[in-house]
ROTOR-527574 format. One line per field, with one value per residue (C-alpha): residue number from 0; residue in one letter; x, y, z. Coordinates in steps of 0.02 Angstrom, whole numbers. Example, Ala and Ser with C-alpha at 12.3 -4.5 7.8 and 13.67 -1.06 7.14 Angstrom:
BEGIN
seq	c(0_1)
type	c(A_S)
u	c(615_684)
v	c(-225_-53)
w	c(390_357)
//
This chain:
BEGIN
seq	c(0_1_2_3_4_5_6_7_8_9_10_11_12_13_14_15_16_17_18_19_20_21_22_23_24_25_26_27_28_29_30_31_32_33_34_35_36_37_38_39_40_41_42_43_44_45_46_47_48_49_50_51_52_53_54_55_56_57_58_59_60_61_62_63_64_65_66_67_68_69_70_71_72_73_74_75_76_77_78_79_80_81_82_83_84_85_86_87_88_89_90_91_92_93_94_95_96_97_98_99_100_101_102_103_104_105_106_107_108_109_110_111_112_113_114_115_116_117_118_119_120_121_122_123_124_125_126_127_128_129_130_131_132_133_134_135_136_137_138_139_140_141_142_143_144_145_146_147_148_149_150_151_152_153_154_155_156_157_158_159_160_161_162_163_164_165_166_167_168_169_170_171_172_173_174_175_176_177_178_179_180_181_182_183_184_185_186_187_188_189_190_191_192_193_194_195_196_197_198_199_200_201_202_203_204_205_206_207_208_209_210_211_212_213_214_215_216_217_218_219_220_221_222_223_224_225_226_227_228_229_230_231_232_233_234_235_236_237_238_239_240_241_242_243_244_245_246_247_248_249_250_251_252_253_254_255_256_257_258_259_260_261_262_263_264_265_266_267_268_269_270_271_272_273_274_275_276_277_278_279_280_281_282_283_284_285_286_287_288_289_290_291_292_293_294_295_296_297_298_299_300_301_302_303_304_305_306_307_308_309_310_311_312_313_314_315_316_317_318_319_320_321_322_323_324_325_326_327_328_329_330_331_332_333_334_335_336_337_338_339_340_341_342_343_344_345_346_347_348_349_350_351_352_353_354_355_356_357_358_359_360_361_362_363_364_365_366_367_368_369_370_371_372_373_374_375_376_377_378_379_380_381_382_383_384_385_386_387_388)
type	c(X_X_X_X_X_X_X_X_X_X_X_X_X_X_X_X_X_X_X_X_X_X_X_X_X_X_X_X_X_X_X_X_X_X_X_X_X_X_X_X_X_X_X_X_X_X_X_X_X_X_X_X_X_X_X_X_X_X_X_X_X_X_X_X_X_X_X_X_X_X_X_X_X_X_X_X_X_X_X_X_X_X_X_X_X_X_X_X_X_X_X_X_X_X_X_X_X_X_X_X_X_X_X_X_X_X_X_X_X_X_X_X_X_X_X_X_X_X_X_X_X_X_X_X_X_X_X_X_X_X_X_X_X_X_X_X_X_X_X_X_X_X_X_X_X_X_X_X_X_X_X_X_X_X_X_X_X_X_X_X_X_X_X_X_X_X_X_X_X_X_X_X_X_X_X_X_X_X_X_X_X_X_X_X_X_X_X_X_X_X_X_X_X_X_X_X_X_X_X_X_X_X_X_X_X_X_X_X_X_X_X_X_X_X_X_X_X_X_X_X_X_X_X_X_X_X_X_X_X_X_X_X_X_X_X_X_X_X_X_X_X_X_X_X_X_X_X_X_X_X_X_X_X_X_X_X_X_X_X_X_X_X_X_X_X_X_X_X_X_X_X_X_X_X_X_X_X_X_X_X_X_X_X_X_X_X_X_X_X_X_X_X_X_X_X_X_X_X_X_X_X_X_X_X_X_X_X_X_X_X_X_X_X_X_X_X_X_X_X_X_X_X_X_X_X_X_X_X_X_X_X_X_X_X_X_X_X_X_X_X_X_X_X_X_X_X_X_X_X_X_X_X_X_X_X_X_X_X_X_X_X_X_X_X_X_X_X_X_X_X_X_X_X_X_X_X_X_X_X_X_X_X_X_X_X_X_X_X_X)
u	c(3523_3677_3841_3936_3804_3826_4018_4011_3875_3975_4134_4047_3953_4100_4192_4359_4467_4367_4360_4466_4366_4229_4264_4334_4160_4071_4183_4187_3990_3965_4122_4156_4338_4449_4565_4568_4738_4752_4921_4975_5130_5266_5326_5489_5375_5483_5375_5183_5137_5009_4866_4860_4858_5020_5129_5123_5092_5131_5266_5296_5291_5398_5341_5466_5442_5297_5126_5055_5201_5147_4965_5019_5132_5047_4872_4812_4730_4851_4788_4891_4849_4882_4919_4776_4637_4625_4669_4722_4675_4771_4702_4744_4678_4678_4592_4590_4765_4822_4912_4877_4923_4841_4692_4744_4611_4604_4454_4414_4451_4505_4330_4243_4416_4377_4195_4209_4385_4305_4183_4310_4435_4287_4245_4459_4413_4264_4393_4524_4400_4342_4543_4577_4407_4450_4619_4535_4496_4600_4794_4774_4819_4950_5031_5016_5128_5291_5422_5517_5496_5471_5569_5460_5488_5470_5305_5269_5292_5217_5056_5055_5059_4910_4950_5097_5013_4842_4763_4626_4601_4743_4853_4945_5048_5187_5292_5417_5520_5676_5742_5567_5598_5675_5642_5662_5609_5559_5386_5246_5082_4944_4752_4649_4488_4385_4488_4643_4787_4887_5057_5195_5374_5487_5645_5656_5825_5892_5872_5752_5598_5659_5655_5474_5412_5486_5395_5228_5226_5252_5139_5000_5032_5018_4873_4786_4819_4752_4593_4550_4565_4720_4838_4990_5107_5008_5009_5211_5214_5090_5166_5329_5277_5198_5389_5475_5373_5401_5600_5645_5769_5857_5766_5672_5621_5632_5485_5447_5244_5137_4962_4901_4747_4679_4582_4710_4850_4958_5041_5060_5249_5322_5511_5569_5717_5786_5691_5728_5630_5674_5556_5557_5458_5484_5620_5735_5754_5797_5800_5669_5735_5638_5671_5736_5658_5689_5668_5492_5541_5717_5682_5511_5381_5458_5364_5318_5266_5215_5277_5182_5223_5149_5141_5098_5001_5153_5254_5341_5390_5538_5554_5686_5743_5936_5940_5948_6022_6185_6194_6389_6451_6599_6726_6646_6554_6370_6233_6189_6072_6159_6134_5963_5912_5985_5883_5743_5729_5779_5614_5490_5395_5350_5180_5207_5183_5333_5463_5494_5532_5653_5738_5785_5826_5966_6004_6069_6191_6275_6301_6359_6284_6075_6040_6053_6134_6009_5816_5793_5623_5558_5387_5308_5193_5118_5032_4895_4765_4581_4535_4410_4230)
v	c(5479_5589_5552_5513_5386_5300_5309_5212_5093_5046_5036_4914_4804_4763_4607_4615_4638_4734_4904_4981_4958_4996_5165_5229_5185_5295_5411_5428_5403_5569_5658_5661_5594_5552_5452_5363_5284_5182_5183_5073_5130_4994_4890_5007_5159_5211_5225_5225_5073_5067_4930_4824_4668_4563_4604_4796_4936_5079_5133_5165_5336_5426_5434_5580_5701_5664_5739_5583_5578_5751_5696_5556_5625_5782_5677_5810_5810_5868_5959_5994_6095_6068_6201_6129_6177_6005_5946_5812_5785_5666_5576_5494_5320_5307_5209_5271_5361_5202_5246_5145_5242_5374_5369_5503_5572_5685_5784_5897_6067_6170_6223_6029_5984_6120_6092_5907_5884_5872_5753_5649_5651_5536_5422_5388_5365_5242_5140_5141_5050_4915_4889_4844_4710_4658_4600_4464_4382_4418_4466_4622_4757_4644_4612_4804_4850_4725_4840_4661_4493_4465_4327_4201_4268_4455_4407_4309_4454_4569_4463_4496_4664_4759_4907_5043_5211_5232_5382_5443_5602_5542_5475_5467_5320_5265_5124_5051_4893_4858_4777_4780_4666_4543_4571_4421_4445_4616_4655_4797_4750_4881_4860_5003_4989_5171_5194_5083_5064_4916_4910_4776_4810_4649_4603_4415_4327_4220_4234_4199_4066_4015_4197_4252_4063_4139_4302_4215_4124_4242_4371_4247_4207_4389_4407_4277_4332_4517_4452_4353_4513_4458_4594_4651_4559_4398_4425_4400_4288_4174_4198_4173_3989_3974_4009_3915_3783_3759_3801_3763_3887_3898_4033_4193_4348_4540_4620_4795_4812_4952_4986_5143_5228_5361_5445_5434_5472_5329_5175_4994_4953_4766_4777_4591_4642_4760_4876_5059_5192_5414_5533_5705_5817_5996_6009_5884_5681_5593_5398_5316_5164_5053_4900_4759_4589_4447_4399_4294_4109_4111_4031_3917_4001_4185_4302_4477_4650_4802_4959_5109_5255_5427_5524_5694_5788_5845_5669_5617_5439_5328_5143_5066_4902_4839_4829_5038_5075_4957_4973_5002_5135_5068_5141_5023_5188_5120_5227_5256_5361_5543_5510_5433_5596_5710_5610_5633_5811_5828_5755_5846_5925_5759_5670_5528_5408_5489_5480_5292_5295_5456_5405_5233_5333_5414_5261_5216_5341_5313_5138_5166_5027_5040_4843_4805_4645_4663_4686_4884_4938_5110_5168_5322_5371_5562_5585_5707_5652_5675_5829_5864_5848)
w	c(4959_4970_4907_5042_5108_4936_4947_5111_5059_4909_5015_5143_5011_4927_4914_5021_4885_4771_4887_4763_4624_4732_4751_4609_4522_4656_4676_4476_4463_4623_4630_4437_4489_4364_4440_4619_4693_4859_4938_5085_5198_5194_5339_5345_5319_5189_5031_4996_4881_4760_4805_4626_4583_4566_4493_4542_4377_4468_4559_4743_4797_4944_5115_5143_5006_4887_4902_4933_5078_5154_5195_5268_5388_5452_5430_5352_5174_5041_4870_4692_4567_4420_4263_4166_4313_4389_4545_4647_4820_4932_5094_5249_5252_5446_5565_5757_5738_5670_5492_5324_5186_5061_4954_4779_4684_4561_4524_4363_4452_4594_4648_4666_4757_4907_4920_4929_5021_5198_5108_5034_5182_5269_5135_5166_5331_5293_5171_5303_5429_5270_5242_5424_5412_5227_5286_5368_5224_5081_5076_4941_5052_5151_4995_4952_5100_5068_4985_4984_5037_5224_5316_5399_5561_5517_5449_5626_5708_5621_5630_5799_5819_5864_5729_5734_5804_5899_5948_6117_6183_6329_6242_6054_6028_5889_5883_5753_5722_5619_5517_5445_5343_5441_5648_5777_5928_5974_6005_6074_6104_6189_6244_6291_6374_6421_6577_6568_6445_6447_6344_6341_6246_6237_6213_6141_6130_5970_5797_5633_5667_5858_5918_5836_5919_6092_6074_6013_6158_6280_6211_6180_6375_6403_6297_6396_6552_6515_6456_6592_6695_6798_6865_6793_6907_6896_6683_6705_6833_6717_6555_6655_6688_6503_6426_6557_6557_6374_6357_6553_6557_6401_6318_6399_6349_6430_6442_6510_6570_6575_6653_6658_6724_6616_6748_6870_6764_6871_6787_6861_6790_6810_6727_6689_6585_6452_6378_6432_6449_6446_6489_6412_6522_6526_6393_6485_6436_6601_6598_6704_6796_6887_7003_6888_6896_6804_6624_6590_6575_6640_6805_6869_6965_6992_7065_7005_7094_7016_7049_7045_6908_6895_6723_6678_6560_6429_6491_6318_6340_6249_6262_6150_6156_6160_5996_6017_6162_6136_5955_5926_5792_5662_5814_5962_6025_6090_6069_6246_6333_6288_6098_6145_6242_6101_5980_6081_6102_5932_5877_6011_5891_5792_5845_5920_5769_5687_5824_5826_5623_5661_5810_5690_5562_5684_5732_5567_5556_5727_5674_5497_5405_5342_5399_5588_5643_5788_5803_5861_5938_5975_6062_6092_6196_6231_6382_6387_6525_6585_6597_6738_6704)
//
Protein backbone atom coordinates (compact mmCIF):
# COMPACT_ATOMS: atom_id res chain seq x y z
CA UNK A 1 0.00 0.00 0.00
CA UNK A 2 1.51 3.38 -0.89
CA UNK A 3 1.59 6.32 1.16
CA UNK A 4 -0.74 8.42 -0.11
CA UNK A 5 -3.48 5.64 -0.10
CA UNK A 6 -2.71 5.37 3.69
CA UNK A 7 -2.82 9.20 4.14
CA UNK A 8 -6.37 9.21 2.76
CA UNK A 9 -7.51 6.06 4.47
CA UNK A 10 -6.45 7.48 7.75
CA UNK A 11 -8.02 10.87 6.84
CA UNK A 12 -11.47 9.16 5.99
CA UNK A 13 -11.49 6.63 9.01
CA UNK A 14 -11.18 9.17 11.37
CA UNK A 15 -13.54 10.51 13.81
CA UNK A 16 -14.84 14.08 12.70
CA UNK A 17 -12.86 15.91 14.93
CA UNK A 18 -9.88 13.91 15.16
CA UNK A 19 -8.66 14.58 11.29
CA UNK A 20 -5.96 16.54 12.70
CA UNK A 21 -4.54 14.16 14.74
CA UNK A 22 -5.20 11.85 12.08
CA UNK A 23 -2.80 13.08 9.88
CA UNK A 24 -0.08 14.26 11.57
CA UNK A 25 0.41 10.48 12.78
CA UNK A 26 0.53 9.42 9.03
CA UNK A 27 2.03 12.01 7.75
CA UNK A 28 4.77 11.60 10.67
CA UNK A 29 4.68 7.63 10.40
CA UNK A 30 5.31 8.04 5.83
CA UNK A 31 6.52 11.39 5.26
CA UNK A 32 8.93 11.56 8.34
CA UNK A 33 7.12 15.07 9.04
CA UNK A 34 7.94 16.79 11.92
CA UNK A 35 5.36 18.99 12.40
CA UNK A 36 1.74 19.27 10.71
CA UNK A 37 -0.51 22.57 11.17
CA UNK A 38 -4.18 22.98 9.89
CA UNK A 39 -5.25 26.53 9.32
CA UNK A 40 -8.83 27.66 8.56
CA UNK A 41 -9.43 31.15 6.73
CA UNK A 42 -11.60 33.43 8.95
CA UNK A 43 -15.06 34.69 8.20
CA UNK A 44 -13.40 38.24 7.32
CA UNK A 45 -10.62 36.37 5.44
CA UNK A 46 -8.26 38.29 7.26
CA UNK A 47 -6.01 35.80 9.12
CA UNK A 48 -5.46 31.93 8.92
CA UNK A 49 -6.40 30.29 12.34
CA UNK A 50 -4.92 27.43 13.79
CA UNK A 51 -7.53 24.35 14.20
CA UNK A 52 -6.98 23.46 18.23
CA UNK A 53 -8.88 22.86 20.76
CA UNK A 54 -10.43 25.69 22.92
CA UNK A 55 -8.94 27.74 23.97
CA UNK A 56 -6.54 28.32 20.89
CA UNK A 57 -2.28 27.67 21.62
CA UNK A 58 -1.18 29.09 18.65
CA UNK A 59 -1.55 32.13 17.11
CA UNK A 60 -3.36 33.31 13.99
CA UNK A 61 -1.33 33.84 11.08
CA UNK A 62 -1.80 36.58 8.13
CA UNK A 63 -3.77 35.95 5.16
CA UNK A 64 -1.90 38.90 3.46
CA UNK A 65 1.71 38.41 4.01
CA UNK A 66 2.69 35.13 5.75
CA UNK A 67 3.80 32.04 3.94
CA UNK A 68 1.01 30.29 5.08
CA UNK A 69 -0.96 33.53 3.47
CA UNK A 70 0.84 33.16 -0.02
CA UNK A 71 -0.41 29.55 -0.69
CA UNK A 72 -3.55 30.40 0.08
CA UNK A 73 -4.01 33.13 -2.18
CA UNK A 74 -2.28 32.08 -5.39
CA UNK A 75 -3.55 28.28 -4.47
CA UNK A 76 -0.46 27.29 -5.08
CA UNK A 77 1.80 25.21 -2.64
CA UNK A 78 4.27 27.39 -0.82
CA UNK A 79 7.87 25.96 0.49
CA UNK A 80 10.56 27.61 3.22
CA UNK A 81 13.71 26.74 3.76
CA UNK A 82 15.09 26.93 6.50
CA UNK A 83 19.09 27.60 7.47
CA UNK A 84 19.24 24.35 9.28
CA UNK A 85 18.27 22.14 5.90
CA UNK A 86 14.64 21.62 6.73
CA UNK A 87 11.74 22.73 5.21
CA UNK A 88 8.35 23.66 5.45
CA UNK A 89 5.80 23.11 2.92
CA UNK A 90 2.51 24.96 3.00
CA UNK A 91 -0.88 23.77 1.30
CA UNK A 92 -4.11 24.76 0.06
CA UNK A 93 -6.85 22.99 1.85
CA UNK A 94 -9.44 23.47 -1.00
CA UNK A 95 -12.40 21.81 -1.99
CA UNK A 96 -13.81 22.46 -5.72
CA UNK A 97 -12.27 26.10 -5.83
CA UNK A 98 -13.95 26.58 -2.65
CA UNK A 99 -11.12 28.00 -0.06
CA UNK A 100 -10.59 26.57 3.62
CA UNK A 101 -7.39 27.39 4.76
CA UNK A 102 -3.72 25.83 4.79
CA UNK A 103 -2.39 22.61 5.94
CA UNK A 104 1.85 23.54 7.22
CA UNK A 105 4.20 20.89 7.35
CA UNK A 106 7.50 20.74 7.87
CA UNK A 107 9.61 17.99 6.66
CA UNK A 108 13.39 17.10 7.64
CA UNK A 109 14.94 18.56 4.34
CA UNK A 110 14.77 20.27 1.12
CA UNK A 111 15.03 17.15 -1.03
CA UNK A 112 11.82 14.93 0.69
CA UNK A 113 9.87 18.44 0.49
CA UNK A 114 10.18 18.46 -3.62
CA UNK A 115 9.70 14.84 -4.19
CA UNK A 116 6.67 14.61 -2.03
CA UNK A 117 5.07 18.25 -2.51
CA UNK A 118 2.73 17.12 -5.42
CA UNK A 119 2.04 14.13 -3.06
CA UNK A 120 1.26 16.14 -0.17
CA UNK A 121 -0.62 18.98 -2.00
CA UNK A 122 -3.41 15.99 -2.54
CA UNK A 123 -3.52 14.47 0.75
CA UNK A 124 -4.57 18.66 1.53
CA UNK A 125 -6.94 18.12 -0.95
CA UNK A 126 -8.32 14.74 0.56
CA UNK A 127 -8.47 16.67 4.17
CA UNK A 128 -10.18 19.58 2.63
CA UNK A 129 -13.08 17.22 1.29
CA UNK A 130 -13.21 15.27 5.16
CA UNK A 131 -13.39 19.07 6.70
CA UNK A 132 -16.37 20.08 4.55
CA UNK A 133 -18.22 16.35 5.68
CA UNK A 134 -16.78 16.54 9.34
CA UNK A 135 -18.51 19.84 9.77
CA UNK A 136 -21.61 18.03 9.84
CA UNK A 137 -21.09 16.65 12.89
CA UNK A 138 -18.83 18.39 15.08
CA UNK A 139 -18.13 22.34 15.32
CA UNK A 140 -14.00 22.03 15.45
CA UNK A 141 -13.28 23.60 12.28
CA UNK A 142 -16.35 26.10 12.62
CA UNK A 143 -14.97 27.19 15.74
CA UNK A 144 -11.42 27.33 14.03
CA UNK A 145 -12.61 30.06 11.61
CA UNK A 146 -14.27 32.80 14.24
CA UNK A 147 -11.51 35.48 14.65
CA UNK A 148 -14.38 36.84 17.19
CA UNK A 149 -17.66 36.08 18.32
CA UNK A 150 -20.40 35.99 15.67
CA UNK A 151 -23.76 37.77 16.30
CA UNK A 152 -26.71 35.50 16.10
CA UNK A 153 -27.68 36.66 12.89
CA UNK A 154 -24.19 36.74 11.25
CA UNK A 155 -23.99 33.18 12.24
CA UNK A 156 -27.70 32.66 10.54
CA UNK A 157 -26.46 33.74 7.62
CA UNK A 158 -23.52 32.38 7.29
CA UNK A 159 -25.20 28.93 7.81
CA UNK A 160 -26.77 29.47 4.79
CA UNK A 161 -24.39 30.07 2.46
CA UNK A 162 -23.37 27.54 0.04
CA UNK A 163 -19.39 28.39 0.49
CA UNK A 164 -17.40 31.69 -0.65
CA UNK A 165 -15.60 30.70 -4.08
CA UNK A 166 -16.33 27.66 -6.47
CA UNK A 167 -14.53 26.69 -9.35
CA UNK A 168 -15.59 24.62 -13.23
CA UNK A 169 -13.89 24.76 -16.26
CA UNK A 170 -16.72 27.75 -17.24
CA UNK A 171 -16.76 29.50 -14.66
CA UNK A 172 -14.64 30.78 -11.30
CA UNK A 173 -16.66 32.30 -8.73
CA UNK A 174 -15.90 34.49 -5.38
CA UNK A 175 -18.11 36.15 -3.18
CA UNK A 176 -17.72 38.04 0.20
CA UNK A 177 -19.89 39.52 2.99
CA UNK A 178 -19.24 42.21 5.61
CA UNK A 179 -19.29 42.99 8.41
CA UNK A 180 -18.25 39.37 8.82
CA UNK A 181 -18.79 39.38 11.88
CA UNK A 182 -21.99 40.80 12.16
CA UNK A 183 -24.10 40.79 8.49
CA UNK A 184 -28.05 41.10 8.38
CA UNK A 185 -29.52 40.53 5.54
CA UNK A 186 -27.37 40.16 2.57
CA UNK A 187 -27.03 36.97 0.95
CA UNK A 188 -25.58 34.80 -2.36
CA UNK A 189 -26.59 31.53 -2.90
CA UNK A 190 -25.49 29.43 -6.33
CA UNK A 191 -26.39 25.74 -7.67
CA UNK A 192 -24.66 24.27 -10.51
CA UNK A 193 -25.79 21.29 -12.25
CA UNK A 194 -23.48 19.92 -15.57
CA UNK A 195 -25.10 22.41 -17.87
CA UNK A 196 -26.83 25.11 -15.79
CA UNK A 197 -25.69 27.56 -13.10
CA UNK A 198 -28.11 29.09 -10.97
CA UNK A 199 -27.03 32.14 -8.64
CA UNK A 200 -29.19 34.45 -6.44
CA UNK A 201 -27.58 37.81 -4.69
CA UNK A 202 -30.06 39.54 -2.16
CA UNK A 203 -30.58 42.44 -0.64
CA UNK A 204 -32.65 41.92 2.78
CA UNK A 205 -33.99 44.96 4.67
CA UNK A 206 -33.73 45.54 8.70
CA UNK A 207 -31.37 44.72 11.14
CA UNK A 208 -29.81 41.83 13.63
CA UNK A 209 -32.23 38.52 14.11
CA UNK A 210 -35.42 40.09 12.01
CA UNK A 211 -33.31 40.70 8.86
CA UNK A 212 -31.32 37.07 8.78
CA UNK A 213 -35.27 35.54 9.53
CA UNK A 214 -36.28 37.66 6.22
CA UNK A 215 -33.43 36.30 4.17
CA UNK A 216 -33.94 32.62 5.54
CA UNK A 217 -37.16 32.70 4.37
CA UNK A 218 -36.84 33.88 1.16
CA UNK A 219 -33.89 31.84 0.23
CA UNK A 220 -35.37 28.68 1.67
CA UNK A 221 -38.43 29.72 -0.75
CA UNK A 222 -35.90 30.03 -3.41
CA UNK A 223 -34.22 26.97 -2.56
CA UNK A 224 -37.44 25.13 -2.85
CA UNK A 225 -38.52 26.36 -5.80
CA UNK A 226 -35.11 25.48 -7.73
CA UNK A 227 -35.30 22.03 -6.65
CA UNK A 228 -38.52 21.24 -7.72
CA UNK A 229 -37.31 22.29 -11.19
CA UNK A 230 -39.54 25.44 -11.52
CA UNK A 231 -38.29 28.33 -13.74
CA UNK A 232 -36.61 31.27 -12.73
CA UNK A 233 -39.54 33.60 -12.94
CA UNK A 234 -41.87 31.17 -11.19
CA UNK A 235 -38.81 30.71 -8.22
CA UNK A 236 -39.60 34.66 -7.48
CA UNK A 237 -42.94 34.73 -8.11
CA UNK A 238 -43.22 31.65 -5.40
CA UNK A 239 -40.87 32.79 -2.89
CA UNK A 240 -42.62 36.19 -3.50
CA UNK A 241 -45.88 34.71 -1.99
CA UNK A 242 -43.76 32.64 0.73
CA UNK A 243 -42.40 36.28 2.24
CA UNK A 244 -45.54 38.04 1.69
CA UNK A 245 -47.55 35.67 2.88
CA UNK A 246 -45.66 35.65 6.11
CA UNK A 247 -44.93 39.63 6.65
CA UNK A 248 -47.97 40.93 4.24
CA UNK A 249 -46.15 43.73 3.15
CA UNK A 250 -44.11 45.08 5.77
CA UNK A 251 -40.92 43.46 5.08
CA UNK A 252 -39.35 42.28 1.54
CA UNK A 253 -36.26 41.60 0.25
CA UNK A 254 -34.25 42.58 -3.27
CA UNK A 255 -33.06 39.95 -5.00
CA UNK A 256 -31.12 39.91 -8.30
CA UNK A 257 -31.47 36.13 -10.24
CA UNK A 258 -29.28 34.44 -12.41
CA UNK A 259 -29.61 31.31 -14.71
CA UNK A 260 -27.15 30.58 -16.91
CA UNK A 261 -26.55 27.98 -19.56
CA UNK A 262 -23.08 26.74 -19.76
CA UNK A 263 -23.34 25.44 -23.18
CA UNK A 264 -25.10 28.25 -24.44
CA UNK A 265 -23.27 30.81 -22.72
CA UNK A 266 -26.92 32.80 -22.24
CA UNK A 267 -28.35 33.77 -18.76
CA UNK A 268 -32.11 33.82 -17.64
CA UNK A 269 -32.00 37.22 -15.32
CA UNK A 270 -35.21 38.16 -13.09
CA UNK A 271 -34.14 41.68 -11.20
CA UNK A 272 -36.61 42.17 -8.15
CA UNK A 273 -34.64 44.95 -6.58
CA UNK A 274 -31.17 46.30 -5.69
CA UNK A 275 -28.36 44.57 -6.30
CA UNK A 276 -26.20 45.96 -9.21
CA UNK A 277 -24.26 44.47 -11.44
CA UNK A 278 -20.76 45.96 -13.90
CA UNK A 279 -19.36 44.11 -16.47
CA UNK A 280 -15.70 44.41 -17.34
CA UNK A 281 -15.24 43.08 -20.79
CA UNK A 282 -12.51 44.12 -22.91
CA UNK A 283 -10.73 46.48 -20.47
CA UNK A 284 -13.92 48.62 -19.95
CA UNK A 285 -16.50 48.27 -16.67
CA UNK A 286 -19.96 49.29 -17.99
CA UNK A 287 -22.98 48.79 -15.58
CA UNK A 288 -25.49 46.26 -16.74
CA UNK A 289 -29.06 47.38 -16.08
CA UNK A 290 -31.87 45.39 -16.52
CA UNK A 291 -35.73 45.91 -16.34
CA UNK A 292 -36.56 46.47 -12.61
CA UNK A 293 -39.27 44.46 -10.98
CA UNK A 294 -40.39 44.42 -7.72
CA UNK A 295 -38.89 43.40 -4.43
CA UNK A 296 -40.00 39.55 -3.34
CA UNK A 297 -42.75 39.94 -0.68
CA UNK A 298 -43.64 43.57 -1.04
CA UNK A 299 -46.92 43.09 -2.76
CA UNK A 300 -49.40 39.57 -3.02
CA UNK A 301 -49.18 37.54 -6.04
CA UNK A 302 -46.67 39.64 -8.38
CA UNK A 303 -45.68 38.33 -11.28
CA UNK A 304 -42.17 37.77 -12.63
CA UNK A 305 -40.52 37.48 -16.31
CA UNK A 306 -37.15 36.72 -17.12
CA UNK A 307 -35.12 38.48 -19.29
CA UNK A 308 -32.66 37.03 -21.39
CA UNK A 309 -28.70 37.89 -20.88
CA UNK A 310 -25.80 36.91 -23.04
CA UNK A 311 -22.13 36.56 -21.58
CA UNK A 312 -18.89 36.08 -23.10
CA UNK A 313 -15.90 34.14 -22.79
CA UNK A 314 -13.47 36.94 -20.85
CA UNK A 315 -17.06 38.58 -19.31
CA UNK A 316 -15.79 39.66 -15.66
CA UNK A 317 -18.89 40.18 -13.68
CA UNK A 318 -19.60 42.53 -10.35
CA UNK A 319 -22.66 42.33 -8.26
CA UNK A 320 -22.57 44.41 -5.08
CA UNK A 321 -25.24 45.08 -2.97
CA UNK A 322 -26.42 48.69 -1.53
CA UNK A 323 -24.53 48.30 1.14
CA UNK A 324 -21.53 49.11 -1.68
CA UNK A 325 -22.78 51.06 -4.08
CA UNK A 326 -24.41 53.85 -1.63
CA UNK A 327 -21.93 53.59 1.02
CA UNK A 328 -21.22 57.41 1.87
CA UNK A 329 -17.52 58.66 2.58
CA UNK A 330 -17.06 61.01 5.98
CA UNK A 331 -17.88 64.12 3.24
CA UNK A 332 -21.51 62.61 2.06
CA UNK A 333 -19.65 61.45 -1.27
CA UNK A 334 -21.39 57.81 -2.16
CA UNK A 335 -19.38 55.38 -3.67
CA UNK A 336 -21.09 55.07 -6.93
CA UNK A 337 -20.44 53.32 -9.98
CA UNK A 338 -17.08 55.42 -11.14
CA UNK A 339 -15.23 54.33 -7.91
CA UNK A 340 -16.92 50.89 -8.35
CA UNK A 341 -15.53 50.61 -12.02
CA UNK A 342 -12.04 52.00 -10.93
CA UNK A 343 -12.05 49.40 -8.26
CA UNK A 344 -12.84 46.97 -10.64
CA UNK A 345 -10.31 47.27 -13.16
CA UNK A 346 -7.96 47.85 -10.54
CA UNK A 347 -8.33 44.25 -9.45
CA UNK A 348 -8.48 42.45 -13.10
CA UNK A 349 -5.70 40.48 -12.57
CA UNK A 350 -7.06 38.87 -9.20
CA UNK A 351 -8.99 35.41 -9.60
CA UNK A 352 -12.18 35.73 -8.95
CA UNK A 353 -12.16 34.51 -5.26
CA UNK A 354 -9.97 37.47 -4.38
CA UNK A 355 -11.89 40.36 -5.90
CA UNK A 356 -14.89 40.44 -3.54
CA UNK A 357 -12.35 40.64 -0.28
CA UNK A 358 -10.37 43.59 -2.35
CA UNK A 359 -13.06 45.51 -3.71
CA UNK A 360 -14.31 45.61 0.40
CA UNK A 361 -11.18 46.36 1.33
CA UNK A 362 -11.50 49.66 -0.99
CA UNK A 363 -14.53 50.09 0.26
CA UNK A 364 -13.23 50.81 3.61
CA UNK A 365 -11.21 53.53 2.75
CA UNK A 366 -13.81 55.54 0.77
CA UNK A 367 -15.92 55.41 3.79
CA UNK A 368 -13.32 56.16 6.43
CA UNK A 369 -14.33 54.04 9.22
CA UNK A 370 -13.22 49.81 9.24
CA UNK A 371 -16.99 48.72 10.59
CA UNK A 372 -19.92 49.35 8.18
CA UNK A 373 -23.18 50.64 9.57
CA UNK A 374 -24.62 48.62 6.63
CA UNK A 375 -24.32 44.95 5.38
CA UNK A 376 -21.92 45.22 1.99
CA UNK A 377 -21.90 42.25 -0.50
CA UNK A 378 -19.63 41.56 -3.41
CA UNK A 379 -19.70 38.61 -6.12
CA UNK A 380 -17.59 37.59 -8.73
CA UNK A 381 -18.04 35.75 -11.38
CA UNK A 382 -15.44 34.90 -14.51
CA UNK A 383 -16.88 33.69 -17.46
CA UNK A 384 -14.95 31.38 -19.54
CA UNK A 385 -17.45 29.02 -21.52
CA UNK A 386 -17.72 25.65 -23.43
CA UNK A 387 -15.42 25.23 -25.66
CA UNK A 388 -16.54 23.25 -28.74
CA UNK A 389 -16.26 19.58 -28.72
Amino acid sequence: MNRFVTAERALRTAAPHELLDAIRAVLADQYGAEDVELFMADYGLTVLQPVSVLPHTMEPVSVHNSPAGRAFGSQRPYREDAEDGRARLHLPVSVRGDRLGVLSVTLPGTDAAREWESELAEIASVLGHEVVVAERDTDLYLQARRRDRLTLAAEMQWQLLPGRSCSRPEYELGAQLEPAYAIYGDNFDWSATADRLMLYVTNGMGEGVEASLLTSLAINALRNARRAGISLADQAALADQAVYAHYQGRSYLSVLMFDFDLAAGRASVVDAGSPQLLRLRDGKVERVAFEAQLPLGMFDETDYVAQDFPVEPGDRLVCVSDGVHAVASPKGESYGDAALARAIHATRLLPAAEVPRAILRELTGHRGEAVPDDDALVMCLDWYGRRDG
